[in-house]
C-alpha positions as CSV (number, residue, x, y, z in Angstrom):
1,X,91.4,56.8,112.7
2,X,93.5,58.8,110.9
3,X,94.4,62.6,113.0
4,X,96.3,63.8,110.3
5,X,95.4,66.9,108.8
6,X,91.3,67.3,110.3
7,X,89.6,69.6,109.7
8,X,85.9,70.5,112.0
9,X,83.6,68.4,109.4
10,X,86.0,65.1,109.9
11,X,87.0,65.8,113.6
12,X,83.1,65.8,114.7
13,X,82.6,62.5,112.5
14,X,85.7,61.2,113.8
15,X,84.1,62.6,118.0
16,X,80.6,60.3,116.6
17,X,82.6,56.9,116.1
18,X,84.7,57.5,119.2
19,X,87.0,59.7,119.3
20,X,87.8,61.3,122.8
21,X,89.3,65.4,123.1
22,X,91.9,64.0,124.8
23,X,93.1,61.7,122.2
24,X,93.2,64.3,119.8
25,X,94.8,66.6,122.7
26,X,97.6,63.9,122.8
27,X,97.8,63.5,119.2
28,X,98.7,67.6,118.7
29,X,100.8,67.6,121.8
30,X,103.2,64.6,120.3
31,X,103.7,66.3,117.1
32,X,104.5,69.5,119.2
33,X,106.7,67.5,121.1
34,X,108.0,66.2,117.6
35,X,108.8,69.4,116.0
36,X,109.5,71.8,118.6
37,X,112.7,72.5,116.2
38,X,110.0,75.0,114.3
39,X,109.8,77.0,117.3
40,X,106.3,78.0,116.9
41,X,104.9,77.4,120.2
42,X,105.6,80.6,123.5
43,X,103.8,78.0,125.6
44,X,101.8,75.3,126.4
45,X,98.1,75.3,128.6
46,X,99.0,72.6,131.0
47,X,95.6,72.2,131.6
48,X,94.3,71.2,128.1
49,X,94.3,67.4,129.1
50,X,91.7,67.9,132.3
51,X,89.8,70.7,130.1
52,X,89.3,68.2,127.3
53,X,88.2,65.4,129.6
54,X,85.2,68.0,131.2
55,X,84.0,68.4,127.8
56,X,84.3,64.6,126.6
57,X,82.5,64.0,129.7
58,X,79.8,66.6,128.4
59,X,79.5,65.0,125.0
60,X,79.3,61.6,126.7
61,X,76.1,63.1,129.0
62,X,74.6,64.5,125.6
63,X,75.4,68.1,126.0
64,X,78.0,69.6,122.4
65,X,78.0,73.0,122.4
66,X,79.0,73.6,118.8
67,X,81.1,72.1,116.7
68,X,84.1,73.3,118.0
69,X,83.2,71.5,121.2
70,X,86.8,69.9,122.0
71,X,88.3,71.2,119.2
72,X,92.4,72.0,120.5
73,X,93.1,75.5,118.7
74,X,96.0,77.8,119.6
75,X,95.9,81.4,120.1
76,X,98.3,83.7,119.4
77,X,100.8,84.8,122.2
78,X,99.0,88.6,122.1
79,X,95.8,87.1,123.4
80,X,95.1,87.2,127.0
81,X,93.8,84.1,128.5
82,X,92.8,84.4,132.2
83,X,94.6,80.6,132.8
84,X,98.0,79.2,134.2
85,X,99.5,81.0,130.5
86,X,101.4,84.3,130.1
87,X,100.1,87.1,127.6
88,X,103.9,88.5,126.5
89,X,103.9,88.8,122.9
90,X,107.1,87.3,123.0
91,X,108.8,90.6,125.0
92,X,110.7,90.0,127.5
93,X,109.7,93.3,129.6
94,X,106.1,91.3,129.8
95,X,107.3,87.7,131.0
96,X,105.0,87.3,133.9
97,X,102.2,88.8,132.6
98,X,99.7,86.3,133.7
99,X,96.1,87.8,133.7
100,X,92.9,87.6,135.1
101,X,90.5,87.2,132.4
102,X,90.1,86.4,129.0
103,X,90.0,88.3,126.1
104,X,86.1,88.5,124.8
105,X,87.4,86.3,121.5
106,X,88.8,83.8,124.2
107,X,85.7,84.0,126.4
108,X,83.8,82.8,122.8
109,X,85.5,79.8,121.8
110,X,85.9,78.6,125.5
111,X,81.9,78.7,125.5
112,X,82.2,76.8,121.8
113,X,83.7,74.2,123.8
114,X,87.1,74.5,122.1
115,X,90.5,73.9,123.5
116,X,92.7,76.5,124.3
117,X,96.0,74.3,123.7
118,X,98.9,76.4,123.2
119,X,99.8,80.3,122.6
120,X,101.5,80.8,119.7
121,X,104.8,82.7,118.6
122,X,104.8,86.0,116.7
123,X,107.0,88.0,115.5
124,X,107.3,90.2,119.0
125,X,105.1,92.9,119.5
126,X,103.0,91.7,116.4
127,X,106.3,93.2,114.6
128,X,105.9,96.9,115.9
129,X,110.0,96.9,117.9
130,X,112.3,97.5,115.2
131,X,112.5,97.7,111.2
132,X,114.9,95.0,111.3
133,X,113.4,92.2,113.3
134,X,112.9,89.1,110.8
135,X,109.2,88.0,110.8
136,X,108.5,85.2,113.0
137,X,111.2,86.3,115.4
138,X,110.5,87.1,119.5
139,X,112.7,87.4,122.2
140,X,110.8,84.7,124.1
141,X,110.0,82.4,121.2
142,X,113.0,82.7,119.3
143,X,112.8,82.0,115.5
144,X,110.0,80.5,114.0
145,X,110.4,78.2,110.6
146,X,108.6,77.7,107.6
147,X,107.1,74.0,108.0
148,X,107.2,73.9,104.1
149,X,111.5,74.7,103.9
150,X,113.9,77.5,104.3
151,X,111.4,80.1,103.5
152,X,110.0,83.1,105.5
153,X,107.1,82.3,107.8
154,X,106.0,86.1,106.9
155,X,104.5,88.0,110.0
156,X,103.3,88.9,112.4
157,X,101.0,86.0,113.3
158,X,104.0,83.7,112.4
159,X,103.5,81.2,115.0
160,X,99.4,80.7,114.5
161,X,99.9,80.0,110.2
162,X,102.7,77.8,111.0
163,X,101.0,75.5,113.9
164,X,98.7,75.0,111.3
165,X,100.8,74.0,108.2
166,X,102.4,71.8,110.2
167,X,99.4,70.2,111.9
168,X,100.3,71.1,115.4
169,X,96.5,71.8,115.9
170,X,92.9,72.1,114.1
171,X,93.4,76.3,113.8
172,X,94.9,78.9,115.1
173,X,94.0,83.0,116.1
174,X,95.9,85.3,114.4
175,X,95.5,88.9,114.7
176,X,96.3,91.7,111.9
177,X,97.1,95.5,112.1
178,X,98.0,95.7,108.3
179,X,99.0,92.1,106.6
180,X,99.8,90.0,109.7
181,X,96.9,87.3,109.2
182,X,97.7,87.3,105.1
183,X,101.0,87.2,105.2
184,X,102.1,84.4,107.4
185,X,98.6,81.8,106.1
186,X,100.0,82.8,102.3
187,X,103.6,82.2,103.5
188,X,102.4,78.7,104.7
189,X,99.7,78.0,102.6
190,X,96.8,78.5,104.8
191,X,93.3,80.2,104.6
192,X,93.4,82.9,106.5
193,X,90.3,86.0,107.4
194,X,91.5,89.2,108.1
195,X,87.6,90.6,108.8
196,X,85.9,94.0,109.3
197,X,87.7,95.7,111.7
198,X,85.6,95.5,115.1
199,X,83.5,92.3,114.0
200,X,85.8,90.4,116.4
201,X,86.4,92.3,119.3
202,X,89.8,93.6,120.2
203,X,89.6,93.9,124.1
204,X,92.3,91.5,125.9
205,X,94.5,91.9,123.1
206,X,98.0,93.7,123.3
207,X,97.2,96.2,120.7
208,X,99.3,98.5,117.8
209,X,96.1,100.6,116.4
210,X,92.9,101.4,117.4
211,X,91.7,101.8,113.8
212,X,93.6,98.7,112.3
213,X,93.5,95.6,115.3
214,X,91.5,92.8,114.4
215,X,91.5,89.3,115.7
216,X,90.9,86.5,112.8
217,X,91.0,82.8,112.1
218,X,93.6,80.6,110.5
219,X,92.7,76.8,109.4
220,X,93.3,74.4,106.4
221,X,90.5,75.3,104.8
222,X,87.4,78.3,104.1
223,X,84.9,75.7,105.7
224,X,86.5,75.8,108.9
225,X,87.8,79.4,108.9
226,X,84.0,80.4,108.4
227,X,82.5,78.1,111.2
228,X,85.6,79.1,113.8
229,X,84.9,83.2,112.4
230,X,80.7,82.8,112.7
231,X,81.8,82.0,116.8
232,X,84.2,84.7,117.1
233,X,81.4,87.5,116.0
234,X,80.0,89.2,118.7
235,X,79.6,92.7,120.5
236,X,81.4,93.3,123.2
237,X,80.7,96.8,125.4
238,X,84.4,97.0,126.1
239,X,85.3,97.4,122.5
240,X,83.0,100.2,120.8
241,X,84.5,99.2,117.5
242,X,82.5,95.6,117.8
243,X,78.9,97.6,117.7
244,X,78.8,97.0,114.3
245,X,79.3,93.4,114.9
246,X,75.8,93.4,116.9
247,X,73.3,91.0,114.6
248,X,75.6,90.4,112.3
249,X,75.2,86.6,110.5
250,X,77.4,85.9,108.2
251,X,76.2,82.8,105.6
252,X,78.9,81.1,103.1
253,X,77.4,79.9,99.8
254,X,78.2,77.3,97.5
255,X,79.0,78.5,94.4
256,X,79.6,76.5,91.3
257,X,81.5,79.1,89.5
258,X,82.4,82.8,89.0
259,X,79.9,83.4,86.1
260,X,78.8,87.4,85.3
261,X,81.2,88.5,88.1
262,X,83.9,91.3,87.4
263,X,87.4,91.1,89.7
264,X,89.8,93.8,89.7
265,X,93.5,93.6,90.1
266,X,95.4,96.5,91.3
267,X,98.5,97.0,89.1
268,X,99.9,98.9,91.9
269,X,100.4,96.0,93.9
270,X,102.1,93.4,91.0
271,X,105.4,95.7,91.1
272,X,106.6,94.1,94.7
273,X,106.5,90.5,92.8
274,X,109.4,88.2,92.1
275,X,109.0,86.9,88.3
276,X,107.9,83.2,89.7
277,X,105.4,85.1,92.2
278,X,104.3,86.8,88.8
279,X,103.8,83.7,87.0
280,X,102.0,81.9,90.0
281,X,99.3,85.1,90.3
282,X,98.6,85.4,86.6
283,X,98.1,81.4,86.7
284,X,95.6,82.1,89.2
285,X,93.7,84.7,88.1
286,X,93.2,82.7,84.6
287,X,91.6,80.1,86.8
288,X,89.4,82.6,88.0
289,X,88.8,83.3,84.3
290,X,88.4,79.4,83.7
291,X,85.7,79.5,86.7
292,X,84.0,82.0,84.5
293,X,85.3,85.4,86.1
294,X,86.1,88.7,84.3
295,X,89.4,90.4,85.4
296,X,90.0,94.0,85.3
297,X,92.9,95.7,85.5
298,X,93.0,99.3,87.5
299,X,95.1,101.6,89.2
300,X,94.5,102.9,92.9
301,X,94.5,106.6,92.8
302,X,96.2,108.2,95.9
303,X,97.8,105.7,97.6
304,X,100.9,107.8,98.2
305,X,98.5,109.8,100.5
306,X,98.4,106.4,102.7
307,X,101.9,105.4,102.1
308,X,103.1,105.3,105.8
309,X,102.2,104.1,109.4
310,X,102.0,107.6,110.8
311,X,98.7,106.3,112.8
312,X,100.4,103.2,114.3
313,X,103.2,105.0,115.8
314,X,100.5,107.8,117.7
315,X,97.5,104.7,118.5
316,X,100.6,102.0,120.0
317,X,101.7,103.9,122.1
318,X,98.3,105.1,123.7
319,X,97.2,101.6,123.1
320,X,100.1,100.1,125.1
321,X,100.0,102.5,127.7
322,X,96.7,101.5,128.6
323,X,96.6,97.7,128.5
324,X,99.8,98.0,131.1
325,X,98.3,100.1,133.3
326,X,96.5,97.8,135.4
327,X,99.0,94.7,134.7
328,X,101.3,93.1,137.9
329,X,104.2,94.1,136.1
330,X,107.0,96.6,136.7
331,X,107.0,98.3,133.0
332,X,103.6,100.1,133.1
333,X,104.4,102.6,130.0
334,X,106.0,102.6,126.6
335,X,108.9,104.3,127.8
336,X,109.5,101.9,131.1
337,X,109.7,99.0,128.3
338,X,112.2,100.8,126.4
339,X,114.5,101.8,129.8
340,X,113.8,98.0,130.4
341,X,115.8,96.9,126.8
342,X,118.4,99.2,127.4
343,X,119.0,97.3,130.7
344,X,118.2,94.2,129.2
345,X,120.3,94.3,125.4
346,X,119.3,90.6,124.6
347,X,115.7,91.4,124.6
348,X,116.4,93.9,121.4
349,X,118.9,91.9,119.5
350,X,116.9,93.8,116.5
351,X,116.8,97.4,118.1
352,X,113.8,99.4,118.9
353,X,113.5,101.9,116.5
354,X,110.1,101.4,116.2
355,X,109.1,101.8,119.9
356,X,111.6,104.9,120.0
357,X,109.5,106.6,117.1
358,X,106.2,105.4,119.0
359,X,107.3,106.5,122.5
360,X,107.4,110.4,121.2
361,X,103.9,110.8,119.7
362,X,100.6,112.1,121.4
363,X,97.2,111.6,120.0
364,X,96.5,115.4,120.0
365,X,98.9,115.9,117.3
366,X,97.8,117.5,114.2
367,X,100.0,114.5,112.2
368,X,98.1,112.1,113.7
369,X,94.9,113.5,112.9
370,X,95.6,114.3,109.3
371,X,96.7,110.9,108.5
372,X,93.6,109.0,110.5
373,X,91.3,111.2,108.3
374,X,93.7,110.3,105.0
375,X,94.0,106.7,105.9
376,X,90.2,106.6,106.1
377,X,89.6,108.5,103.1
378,X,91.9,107.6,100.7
379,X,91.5,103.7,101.6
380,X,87.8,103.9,101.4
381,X,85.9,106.8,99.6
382,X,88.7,107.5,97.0
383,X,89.8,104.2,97.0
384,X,87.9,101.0,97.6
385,X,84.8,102.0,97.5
386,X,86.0,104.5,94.0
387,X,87.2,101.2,92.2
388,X,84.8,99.0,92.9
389,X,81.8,101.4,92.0
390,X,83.7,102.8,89.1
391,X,84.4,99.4,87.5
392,X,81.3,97.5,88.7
393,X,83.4,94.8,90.7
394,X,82.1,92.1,92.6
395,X,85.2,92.2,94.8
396,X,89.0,92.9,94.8
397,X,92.1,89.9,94.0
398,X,95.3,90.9,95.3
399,X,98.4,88.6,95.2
400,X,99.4,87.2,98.5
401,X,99.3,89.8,101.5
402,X,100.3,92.6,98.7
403,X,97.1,94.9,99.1
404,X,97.2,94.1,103.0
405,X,97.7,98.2,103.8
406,X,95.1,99.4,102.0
407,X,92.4,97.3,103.4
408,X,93.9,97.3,106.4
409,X,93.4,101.4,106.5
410,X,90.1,100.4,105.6
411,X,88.9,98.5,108.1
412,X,87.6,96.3,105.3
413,X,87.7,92.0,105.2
414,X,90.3,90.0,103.3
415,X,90.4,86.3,102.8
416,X,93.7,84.4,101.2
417,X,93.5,80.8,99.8
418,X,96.9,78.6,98.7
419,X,97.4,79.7,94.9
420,X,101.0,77.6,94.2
421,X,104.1,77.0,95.3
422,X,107.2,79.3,94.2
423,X,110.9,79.6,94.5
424,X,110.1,81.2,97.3
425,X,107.6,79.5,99.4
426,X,104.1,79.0,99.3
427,X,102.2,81.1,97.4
428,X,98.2,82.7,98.1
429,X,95.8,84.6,96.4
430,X,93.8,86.8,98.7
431,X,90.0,88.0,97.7
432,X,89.0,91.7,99.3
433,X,85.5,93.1,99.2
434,X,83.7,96.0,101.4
435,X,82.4,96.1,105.1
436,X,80.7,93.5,106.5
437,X,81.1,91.3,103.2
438,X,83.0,88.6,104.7
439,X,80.3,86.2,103.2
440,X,81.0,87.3,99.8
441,X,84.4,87.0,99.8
442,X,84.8,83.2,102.0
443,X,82.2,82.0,98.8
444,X,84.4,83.3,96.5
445,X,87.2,81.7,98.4
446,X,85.8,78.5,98.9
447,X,84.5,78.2,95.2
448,X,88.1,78.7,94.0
449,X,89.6,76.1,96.6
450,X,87.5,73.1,95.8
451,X,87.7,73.8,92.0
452,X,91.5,74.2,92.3
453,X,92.4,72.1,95.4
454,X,96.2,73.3,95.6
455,X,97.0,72.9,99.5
456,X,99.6,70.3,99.7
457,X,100.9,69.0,103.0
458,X,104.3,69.8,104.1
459,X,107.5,67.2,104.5
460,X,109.0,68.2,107.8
C-alpha cells in the first residue's frame, strides 16, 4: 500500500484491506523524523502509538466511530490538549503549560477516533508579539519552511499548512484571527476553511479576539476538509459564540459546473499582487468563466473605516489575561509575559511591540467600542452583505488570503483551493460567501478542484 499523500476516502479503503493506525502512525512519524529540517513540529504525543493500537483494537472488535477513526492529525501548538503535550504557542513565558483538559474541538475529534499526533508550529502567539516576526517563526519552534522551496510558509498557522504539504500527517487544525488558515494553506498549496466564527468552538484555545478566533481545518483536499469540519461543528456552553453552531448540518454538493452563477472580485484587493500573482488569479478566474461562471468586478465601499486591528489589541489582552489565570505558570497576565521577555531577550529576538500596544488597552474604552461596532458594520451591512445583494452574487473570489480582513471582521466563512504556482510560491484562490454558507462555498471549491486538479506534490 502506498501512504503517500492519503487522504480519508483512501485511508478508510486502505484500514478495510489491512491497514493498522499504527502503521500509518509509523509511517507519519518516519517522515517527521525525515524532515525535521522544516521545523514544523513544537512536539510530538508520545502516546499516539498505544492510542492508535486502542482504536485498531476497536475496529478489529467492529466498533469505527467515524471515518476519522485512527486517522493521525496534528493540531496547532495554540490548542490545549489535556495529554503528556504543552499548549505554548511557541512562547517561551508558557513552556510548561501542560493542561488539564482538552479544548471542546479536541474533545471532538478524539470522540471521531482520530489521532492527536503532533502540535504544530506557528508563527508565536498566532503572530500577535511584534510587527517584525517572520511568519512561521516561534521562539520554541524556531523557523518553519516552505516544503515547496525558499518561499514563505505565510502565517500564523504555519506549522499545520506545512505538515500537510509535506505529508507529515492526513490534516492539520489551524486557527485564524484574520488570514492565518488562508494564508499559510495558499502559501503551501493546501485547502484550507476559515468558517463562521463560533461554528467551531473557541474554548481551550490561546486566543487574540473574541470577535475574530476560529478554529478550522487544513487537508489535501475539499473532501476531507468538509468531513474533518462536519466533526468539528458543535455547541459548546463555554463558548457563547458556538450557539449559532447548535443544529447546524452542513452538506457539500457535487456540482458539475458554475452555470447561471455571478462571482465578484474586489478590485480593492488585486493592488497587493506581484505581476506573476496577477497573471495566476486572472488565469483562474477565466477558469471559473470556462466552468460557466460570470465575474464581476466591484469596489468595497468603506474599507478604510476597517483598516486597522484596533479590536485585537483591546480583546488579546483581556483574552490572554483570562486563559492564564488559572494556568500552573508563573506569568498570569499580559504584562508578567512582557517583564518575563525583558528578562528573557532570546524569547523576543523580533521585539514585542505588539504585546506593548496590547498590554495598555481596556475594553471600556470608547476606541474599542467604536471600532467593534465599525468592524461589524462596515464588514457586513455596508460591505459583504451591500455587494453581494447589490450585484446579485452567488459568492465572493478573492486571490489567495487577500480579502482575509474583511471576512475576518465579519465573522463570515472562507475556503482557499491551490490556483498555480508563482515566482513566489504556491499560489490559491479563496471562495467567500455569508454566515453559515460554508456548504456553498466547499461546492464551489470542490467543483473547481476536480475540474482543474492543480495540487502538485512537493520535492523536499
Amino acid at each position: 500500500m502506498d501512504l503517500r499523500n492519503l487522504t480519508i476516502k483512501k485511508a478508510n479503503e486502505y484500514f478495510e484491506k489491512g491497514l493498522t493506525s499504527v502503521e500509518l502512525v509509523e509511517f507519519y512519524l518516519e517522515r517527521i523524523a525525515k524532515y525535521e529540517n522544516l521545523n514544523a513540529i513544537l512536539e510530538l504525543n508520545p502516546d499516539a502509538l498505544f492510542i492508535a493500537h486502542q482504536l485498531d483494537i476497536e475496529r478489529k472488535n467492529g466498533h469505527i466511530r467515524s471515518k476519522l477513526h485512527g486517522i493521525p492529525i496534528i493540531i496547532k501548538g495554540n490548542i490545549d490538549t489535556g495529554d503528556k503535550m504543552q499548549t505554548t504557542a511557541g512562547v517561551k513565558a508558557l513552556e510548561g503549560n501542560y493542561v488539564k483538559e482538552d479544548a471542546f474541538l479536541v474533545k471532538k475529534l478524539r470522540d471521531a477516533g482520530a489521532i492527536i499526533l503532533a502540535k504544530a508550529n506557528l508563527t508565536e502567539f498566532a503572530n500577535f508579539v511584534s510587527f517584525n516576526m517572520p511568519n512561521g517563526y516561534s521562539t520554541l519552534g524556531g523557523q518553519t519552511k516552505n516544503p515547496y522551496g525558499d518561499f514563505d510558509t505565510g502565517g500564523s498557522s504555519s506549522g499545520s499548512a506545512v505538515v500537510v504539504a509535506a505529508d507529515l500527517c492526513l490534516a492539520a487544525i489551524g486557527t485564524e484571527t484574520s488570514g492565518s488558515i488562508l494564508s499559510p494553506s495558499s502559501s503551501n498549496s493546501c485547502v484550507g476553511l476559515k468558517p463562521t466564527t463560533g461554528t467551531i468552538s473557541r474554548s481551550g484555545i490561546i486566543p487574540i479576539s473574541y470577535t475574530q478566533d476560529t478554529a478550522g481545518p487544513i487537508a489535501r483536499n475539499v473532501e476531507d476538509v468538509y468531513e474533518i469540519y462536519n466533526i468539528l461543528i458543535g455547541y459548546d456552553e463555554n463558548d457563547p459564540a458556538s450557539y449559532i453552531a447548535k443544529d447546524y448540518n452542513v452538506k457539500l454538493e457535487n456540482l458539475n459546473d458554475f452555470s447561471g452563477l455571478r462571482f465578484g472580485v474586489s478590485k480593492n484587493h488585486l493592488k497587493w499582487l506581484s505581476e506573476d500573482q496577477k497573471i495566476t488569479f486572472y488565469e483562474s478566474l477565466d477558469r471559473i468563466r470556462n466552468l460557466g461562471g460570470e465575474i464581476i468586478e466591484f469596489e468595497f465601499d468603506h474599507l478604510d473605516k476597517i483598516n486597522n486591528i484596533n479590536v485585537l489589541y483591546y480583546e488579546f489582552k483581556h483574552g490572554i489575561n483570562n486563559y492564564l489565570k488559572d494556568k500552573n505558570l508563573k506569568v498570569k497576565t499580559l504584562n508578567d509575559i512582557i517583564k518575563f521577555n525583558i528578562h528573557n531577550r532570546e524569547a523576543i529576538k523580533y521585539g514585542q511591540n505588539i504585546l506593548i500596544k496590547s498590554d495598555g488597552t481596556n475594553l471600556k474604552d470608547k476606541e474599542y467600542i467604536e471600532s467593534l461596532i465599525n468592524d461589524r458594520k462596515y464588514s457586513r451591512k455596508f460591505g459583504i452583505d451591500k455587494v453581494m445583494e447589490e450585484y446579485d452574487l452567488f459568492a465572493l473570489i478573492f486571490p489567495a488570503n487577500y480579502g482575509a480582513g474583511i471576512s475576518a471582521k465579519a465573522g463570515y466563512p472562507s475556503v482557499t483551493v491551490p490556483a498555480g504556482y508563482t515566482k513566489d510560491g504556491p499560489f490559491g484562490i479563496t471562495f467567500t460567501a455569508k454566515a453559515l454558507e460554508e456548504g456553498k462555498i466547499l461546492s464551489l471549491a470542490k467543483c473547481f478542484e476536480e475540474r482543474y486538479p492543480i495540487r502538485e506534490i512537493p520535492e523536499i
